[in-house]
PAGUZA-599518 format. One record per residue: residue in one letter; x, y negated, z of N, C-alpha, C, CB in turn. Coordinates in steps of 0.001 Angstrom, whole numbers, padded with zeros to 6 digits, always signed. Each point is the difference from the previous one (the first is absolute). Glycine has a CB too. Example, Ala and Ser with C-alpha at 12.3 -4.5 7.8 and 13.67 -1.06 7.14 Angstrom:
<rs>
A+013190+005690+007800-000890-001190+000000+000900-001200+000000-001892+001173+001246 S+001542-002223-001966+000820-001190+000060-000770-001090+000730+001184+000628-002145 
</rs>
This chain:
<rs>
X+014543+015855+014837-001297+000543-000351+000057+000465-001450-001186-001516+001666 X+000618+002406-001719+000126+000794-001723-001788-000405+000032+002435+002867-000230 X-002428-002732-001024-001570-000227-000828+000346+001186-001107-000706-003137+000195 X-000580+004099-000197+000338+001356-000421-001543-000427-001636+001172+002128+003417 X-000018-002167-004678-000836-000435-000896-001386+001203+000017+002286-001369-001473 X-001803+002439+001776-000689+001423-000231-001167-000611+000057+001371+001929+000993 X-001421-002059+000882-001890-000212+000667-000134-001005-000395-000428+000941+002078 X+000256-001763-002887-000749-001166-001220-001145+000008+000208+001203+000230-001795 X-002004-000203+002166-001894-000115-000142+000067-000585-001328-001138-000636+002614 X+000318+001251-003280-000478-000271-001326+001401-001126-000713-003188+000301+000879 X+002803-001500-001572+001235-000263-000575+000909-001441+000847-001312+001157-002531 X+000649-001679+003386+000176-000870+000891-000139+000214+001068-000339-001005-001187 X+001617+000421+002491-000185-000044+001273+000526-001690+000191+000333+002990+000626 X-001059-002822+000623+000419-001205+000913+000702+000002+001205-001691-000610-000845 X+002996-000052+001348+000788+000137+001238-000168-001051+000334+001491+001423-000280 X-001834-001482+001772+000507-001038+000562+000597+000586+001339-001633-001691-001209 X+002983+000790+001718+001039+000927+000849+000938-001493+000620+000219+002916-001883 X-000383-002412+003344+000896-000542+000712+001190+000462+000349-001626-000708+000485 X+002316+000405-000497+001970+000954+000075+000328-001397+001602+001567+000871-004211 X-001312-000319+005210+001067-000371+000589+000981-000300+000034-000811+000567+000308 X+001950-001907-000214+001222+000282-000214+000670+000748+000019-000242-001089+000272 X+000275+001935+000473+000933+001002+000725-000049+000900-001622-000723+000045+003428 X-000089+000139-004027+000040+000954-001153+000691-000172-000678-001534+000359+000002 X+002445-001456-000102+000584-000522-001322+002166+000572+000763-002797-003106-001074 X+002600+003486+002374+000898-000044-000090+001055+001487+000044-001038-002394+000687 X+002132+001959-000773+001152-000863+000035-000654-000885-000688+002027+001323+000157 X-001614-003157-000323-000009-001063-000289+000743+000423-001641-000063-001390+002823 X-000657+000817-003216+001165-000570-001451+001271-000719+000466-002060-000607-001608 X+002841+000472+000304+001368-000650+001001-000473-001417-000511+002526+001944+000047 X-003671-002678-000751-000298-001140-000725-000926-000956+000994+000193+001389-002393 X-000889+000109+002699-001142-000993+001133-000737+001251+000752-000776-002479-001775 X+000008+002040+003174-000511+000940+000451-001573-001046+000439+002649+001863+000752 X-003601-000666-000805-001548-000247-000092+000166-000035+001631-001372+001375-002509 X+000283-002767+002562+000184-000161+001416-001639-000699+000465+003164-000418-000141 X-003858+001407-000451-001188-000303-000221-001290+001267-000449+001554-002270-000539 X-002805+002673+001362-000665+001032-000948-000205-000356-001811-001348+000545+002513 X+001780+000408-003151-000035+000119-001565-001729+000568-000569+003123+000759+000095 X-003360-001825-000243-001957+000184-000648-000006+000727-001309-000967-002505+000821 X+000472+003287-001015+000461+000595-001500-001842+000308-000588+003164+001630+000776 X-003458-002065-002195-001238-000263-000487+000682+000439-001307-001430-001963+001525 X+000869+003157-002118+000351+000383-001532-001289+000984-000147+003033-000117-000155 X-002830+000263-001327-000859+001134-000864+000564+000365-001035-001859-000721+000549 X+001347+002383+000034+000922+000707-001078-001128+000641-001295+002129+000818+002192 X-001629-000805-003369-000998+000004-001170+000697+001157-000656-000853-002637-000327 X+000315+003675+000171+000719+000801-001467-000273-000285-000660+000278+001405+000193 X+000704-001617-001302+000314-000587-001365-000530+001314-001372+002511-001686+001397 X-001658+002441-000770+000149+001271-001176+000294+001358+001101+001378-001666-002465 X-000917+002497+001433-000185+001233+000734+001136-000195+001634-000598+001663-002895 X+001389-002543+002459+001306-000288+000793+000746-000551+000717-000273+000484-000947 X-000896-001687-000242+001047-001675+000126-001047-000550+001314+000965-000983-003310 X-000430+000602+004190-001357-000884+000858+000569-001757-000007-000764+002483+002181 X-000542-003063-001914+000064-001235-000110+000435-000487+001668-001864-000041-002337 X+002801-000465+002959-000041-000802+001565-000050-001566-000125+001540+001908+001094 X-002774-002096-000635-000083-001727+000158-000493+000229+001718-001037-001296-003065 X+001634-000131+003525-000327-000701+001615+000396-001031+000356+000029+001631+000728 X+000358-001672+000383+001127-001316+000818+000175+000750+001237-000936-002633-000815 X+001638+001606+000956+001273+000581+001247+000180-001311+000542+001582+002080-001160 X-001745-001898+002960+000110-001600+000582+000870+000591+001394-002778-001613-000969 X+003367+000555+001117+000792+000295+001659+001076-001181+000122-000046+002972+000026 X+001163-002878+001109+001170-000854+000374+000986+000617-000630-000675-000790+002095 X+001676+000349-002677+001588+000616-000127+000707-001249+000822+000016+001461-002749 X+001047-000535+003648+001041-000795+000662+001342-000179-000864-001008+000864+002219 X+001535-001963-002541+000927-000034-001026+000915-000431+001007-001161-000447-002348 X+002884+000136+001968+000618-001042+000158+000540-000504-000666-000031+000473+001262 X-000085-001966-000761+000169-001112-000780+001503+000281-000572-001723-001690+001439 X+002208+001301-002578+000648-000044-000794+001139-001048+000550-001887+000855-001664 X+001712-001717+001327+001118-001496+001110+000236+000306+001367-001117-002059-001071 X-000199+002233+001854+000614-000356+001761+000268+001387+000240-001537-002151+001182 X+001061+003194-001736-000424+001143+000606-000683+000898+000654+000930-000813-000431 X-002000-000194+000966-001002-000171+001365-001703+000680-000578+001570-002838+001100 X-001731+003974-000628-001219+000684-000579-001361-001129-000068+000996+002539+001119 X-001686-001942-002352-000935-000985+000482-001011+000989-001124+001395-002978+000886 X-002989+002710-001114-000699+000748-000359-000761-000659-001271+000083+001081+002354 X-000888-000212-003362-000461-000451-001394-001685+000546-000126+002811+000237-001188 X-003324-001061+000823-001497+001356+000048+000322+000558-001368-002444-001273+001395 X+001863+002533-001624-000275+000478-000898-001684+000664-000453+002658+000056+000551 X-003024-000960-001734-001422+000689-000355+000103-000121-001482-001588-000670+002139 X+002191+002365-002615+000566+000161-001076-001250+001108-000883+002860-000540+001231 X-003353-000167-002430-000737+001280-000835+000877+000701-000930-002123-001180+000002 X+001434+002259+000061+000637+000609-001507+000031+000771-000141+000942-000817-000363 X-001144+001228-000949-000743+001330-001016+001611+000397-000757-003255-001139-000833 X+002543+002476+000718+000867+001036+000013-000179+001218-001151+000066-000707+002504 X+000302+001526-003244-000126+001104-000585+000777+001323+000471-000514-001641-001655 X-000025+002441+002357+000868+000933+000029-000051+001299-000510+000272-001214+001487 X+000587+001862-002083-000009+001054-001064+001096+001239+000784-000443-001986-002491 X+000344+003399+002270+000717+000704+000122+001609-000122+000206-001980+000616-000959 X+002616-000459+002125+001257+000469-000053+000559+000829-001159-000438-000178+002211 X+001318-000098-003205+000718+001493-000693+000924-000279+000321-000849+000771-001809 X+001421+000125+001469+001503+000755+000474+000927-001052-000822-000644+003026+000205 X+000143-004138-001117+001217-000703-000864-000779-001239+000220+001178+001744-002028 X-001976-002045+002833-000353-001641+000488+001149-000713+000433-002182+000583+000857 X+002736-001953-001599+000857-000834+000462+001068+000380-000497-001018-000523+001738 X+001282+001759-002763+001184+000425-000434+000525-001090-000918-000640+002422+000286 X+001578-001928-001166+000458-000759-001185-000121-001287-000212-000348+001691-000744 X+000808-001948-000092+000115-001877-000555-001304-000490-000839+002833+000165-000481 X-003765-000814+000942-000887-000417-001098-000458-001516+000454-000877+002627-000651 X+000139-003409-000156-000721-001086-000172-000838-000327+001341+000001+000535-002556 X+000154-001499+003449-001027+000311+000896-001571-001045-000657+002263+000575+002431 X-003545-000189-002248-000600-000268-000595-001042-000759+001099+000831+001761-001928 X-001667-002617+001493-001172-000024+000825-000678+000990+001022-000111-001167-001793 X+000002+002351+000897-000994+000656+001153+001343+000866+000638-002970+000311-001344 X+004038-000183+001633+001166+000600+001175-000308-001139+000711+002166+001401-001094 X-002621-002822+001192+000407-001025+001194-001511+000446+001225+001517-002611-002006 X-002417+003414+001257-001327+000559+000977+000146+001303-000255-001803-001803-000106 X+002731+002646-000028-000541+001215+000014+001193+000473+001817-000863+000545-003785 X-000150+000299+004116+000900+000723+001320-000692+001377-000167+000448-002155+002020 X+000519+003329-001460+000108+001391-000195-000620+000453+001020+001896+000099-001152 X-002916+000971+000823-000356+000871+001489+000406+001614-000384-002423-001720+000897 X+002720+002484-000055+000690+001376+000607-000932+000974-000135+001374-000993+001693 X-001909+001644-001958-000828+001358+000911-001175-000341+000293+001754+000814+001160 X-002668-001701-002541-001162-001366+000597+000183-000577+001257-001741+001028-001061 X+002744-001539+001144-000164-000614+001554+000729-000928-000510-000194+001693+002017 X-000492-003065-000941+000517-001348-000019+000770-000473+001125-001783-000384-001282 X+002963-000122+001494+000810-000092+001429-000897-001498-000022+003091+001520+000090 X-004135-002355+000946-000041-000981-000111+000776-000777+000719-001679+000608-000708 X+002557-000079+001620+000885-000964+000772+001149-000451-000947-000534+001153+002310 X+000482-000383-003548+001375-000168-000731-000781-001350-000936+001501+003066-000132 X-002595-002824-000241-001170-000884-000648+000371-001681+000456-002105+002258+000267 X+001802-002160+001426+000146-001185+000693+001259-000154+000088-001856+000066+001114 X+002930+000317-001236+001363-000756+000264+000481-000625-001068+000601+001456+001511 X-001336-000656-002753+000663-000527-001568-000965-001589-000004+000414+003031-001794 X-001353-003066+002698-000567-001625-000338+000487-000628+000773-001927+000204-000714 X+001986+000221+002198+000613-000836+000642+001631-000789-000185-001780+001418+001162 X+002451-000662-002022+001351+000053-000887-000064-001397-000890+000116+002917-000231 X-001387-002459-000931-000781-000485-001156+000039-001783+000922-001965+002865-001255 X+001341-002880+002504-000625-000902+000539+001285-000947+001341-002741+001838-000741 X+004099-001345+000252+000737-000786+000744+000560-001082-000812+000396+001813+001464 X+000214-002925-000779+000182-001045-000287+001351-000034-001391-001137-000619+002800 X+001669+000359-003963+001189+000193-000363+001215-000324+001217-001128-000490-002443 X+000934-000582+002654+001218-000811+001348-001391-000620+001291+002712-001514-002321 X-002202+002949+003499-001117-000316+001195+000610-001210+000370-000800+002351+001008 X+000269-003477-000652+000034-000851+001154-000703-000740+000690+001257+000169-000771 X-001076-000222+001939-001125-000349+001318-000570-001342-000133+001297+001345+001718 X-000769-002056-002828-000583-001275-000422+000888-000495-001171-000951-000578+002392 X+000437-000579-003022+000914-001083-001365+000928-000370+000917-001782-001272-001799 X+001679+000870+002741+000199-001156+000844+001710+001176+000546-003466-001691+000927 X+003213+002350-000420+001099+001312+000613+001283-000702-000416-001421+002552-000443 X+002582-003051+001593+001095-000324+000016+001316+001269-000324-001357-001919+001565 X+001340+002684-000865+000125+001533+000245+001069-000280+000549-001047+001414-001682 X+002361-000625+001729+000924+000203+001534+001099-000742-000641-000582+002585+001330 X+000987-002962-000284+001519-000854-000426+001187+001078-000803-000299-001730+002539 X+000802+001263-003414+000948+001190-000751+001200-000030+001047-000597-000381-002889 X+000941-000375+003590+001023-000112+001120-000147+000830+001260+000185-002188-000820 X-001146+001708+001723-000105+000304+001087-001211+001095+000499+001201-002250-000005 X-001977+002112-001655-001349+001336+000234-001241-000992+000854+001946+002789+000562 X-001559-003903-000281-001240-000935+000893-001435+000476-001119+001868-002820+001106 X-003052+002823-000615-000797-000231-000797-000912-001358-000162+000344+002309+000304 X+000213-003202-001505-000187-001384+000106-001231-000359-000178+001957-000330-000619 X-003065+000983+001140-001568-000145+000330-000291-000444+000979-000439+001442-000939 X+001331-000173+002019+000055-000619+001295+000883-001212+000930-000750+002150-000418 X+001783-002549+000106+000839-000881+000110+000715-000010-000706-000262-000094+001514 X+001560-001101-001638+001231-000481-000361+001579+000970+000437-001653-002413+000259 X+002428+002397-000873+001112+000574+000427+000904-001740-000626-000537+003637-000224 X+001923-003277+001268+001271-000817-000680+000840+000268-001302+000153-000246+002217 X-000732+001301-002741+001219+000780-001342+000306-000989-000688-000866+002216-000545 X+002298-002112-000067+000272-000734-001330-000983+000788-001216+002799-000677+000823 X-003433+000155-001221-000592+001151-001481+000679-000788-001374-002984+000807+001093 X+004138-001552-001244+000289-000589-000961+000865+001821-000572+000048-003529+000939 X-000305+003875-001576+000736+001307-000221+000587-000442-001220-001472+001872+001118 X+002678-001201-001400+000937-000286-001496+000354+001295-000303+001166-002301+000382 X-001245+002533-001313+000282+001007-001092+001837+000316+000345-002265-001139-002179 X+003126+001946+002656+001429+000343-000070+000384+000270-001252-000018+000805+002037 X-000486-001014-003055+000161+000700-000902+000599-000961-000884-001698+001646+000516 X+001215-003437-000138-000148-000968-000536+000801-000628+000635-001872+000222-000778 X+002809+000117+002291+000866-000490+000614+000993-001035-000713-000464+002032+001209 X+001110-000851-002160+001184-000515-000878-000216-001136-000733+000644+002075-000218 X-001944-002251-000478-000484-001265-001217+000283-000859+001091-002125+000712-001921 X+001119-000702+003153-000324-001405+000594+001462-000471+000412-002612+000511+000988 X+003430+000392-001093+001660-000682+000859+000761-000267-001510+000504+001866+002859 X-001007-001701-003691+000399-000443-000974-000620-001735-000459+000316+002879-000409 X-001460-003084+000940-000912-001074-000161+000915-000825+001057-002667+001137-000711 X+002799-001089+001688+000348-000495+001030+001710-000212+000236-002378+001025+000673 X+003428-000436-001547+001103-000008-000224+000283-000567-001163+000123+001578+001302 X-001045-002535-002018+000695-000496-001426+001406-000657-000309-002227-000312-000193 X+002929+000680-000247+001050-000436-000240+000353-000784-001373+000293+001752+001589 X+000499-002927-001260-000796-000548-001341+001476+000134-000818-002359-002051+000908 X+002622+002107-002086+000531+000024-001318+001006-001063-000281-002071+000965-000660 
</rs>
């Protein structure tokens, strides 16, 4: 969905917008929305240019778990305000300082706002650092791939370093003097 800054009614609008999953896809390769996406913002002009975006954003992301592997889902009911200012032709160029206001500013095109690009940067914003389906999450046997949530496997998991082969036969071969 584009939001076209142009048709603005006076200096404030109000959205409210339901997105279907299906809109979001292809899936991210991080997580896929597995849930309708509620979208509640207002858009404010600032200046001749600059507009103000504040809202929230609520729905499911399907993650997988990190340890077992085994999908499992997160709510998301994420706010957040925004500045967005003109595309130029040297936005994001060169080496500089990043400052406070680059961590809220996002670019619009031709007055137009991509808001699906809007919602993926929170839903992004709004994933876990390390997903997992619980504290508790055993995750898969490094041996046999079992996933130790659901049962037990027989593996040896005493694992040794080859690298360290030589010391320990040195520990174990003392020869005495």
């Amino acid at each position: 969905m584009l939001f076209d800054l142009r048709q603005l009614h006076g200096d404030r609008a109000h959205v409210e917008r339901t997105f279907e999953a299906a809109a979001f896809e292809p899936p991210d390769e991080d997580y896929r929305v597995s849930a309708p996406v509620h979208l509640s913002m207002d858009v404010e002009k600032a200046s001749a240019d600059v507009f103000r975006v504040a809202g929230r954003v609520s729905t499911r992301l399907e993650l997988e778990c990190g340890r077992c592997l085994e999908p499992y889902e997160i709510a998301v009911d994420a706010p957040f305000e925004l500045r967005y200012v003109p595309q130029s032709e040297n936005s994001g160029e060169g080496d500089h300082e990043v400052g406070e206001d680059d961590l809220t500013t996002a670019y619009y095109r031709e007055g137009v706002v991509d808001v699906i690009d809007l919602l993926r940067e929170q839903f992004q914003l709004a994933l876990p650092m390390k997903p997992l389906c619980s504290e508790a999450c055993q995750g898969l046997c490094a041996v046999c791939g079992t996933n130790l949530n659901r049962g037990t496997c027989q593996c040896q998991r005493n694992w040794e370093d080859p690298r360290f082969a030589a010391l320990k036969d040195l520990r174990t071969n003392k020869k005495e003097f």
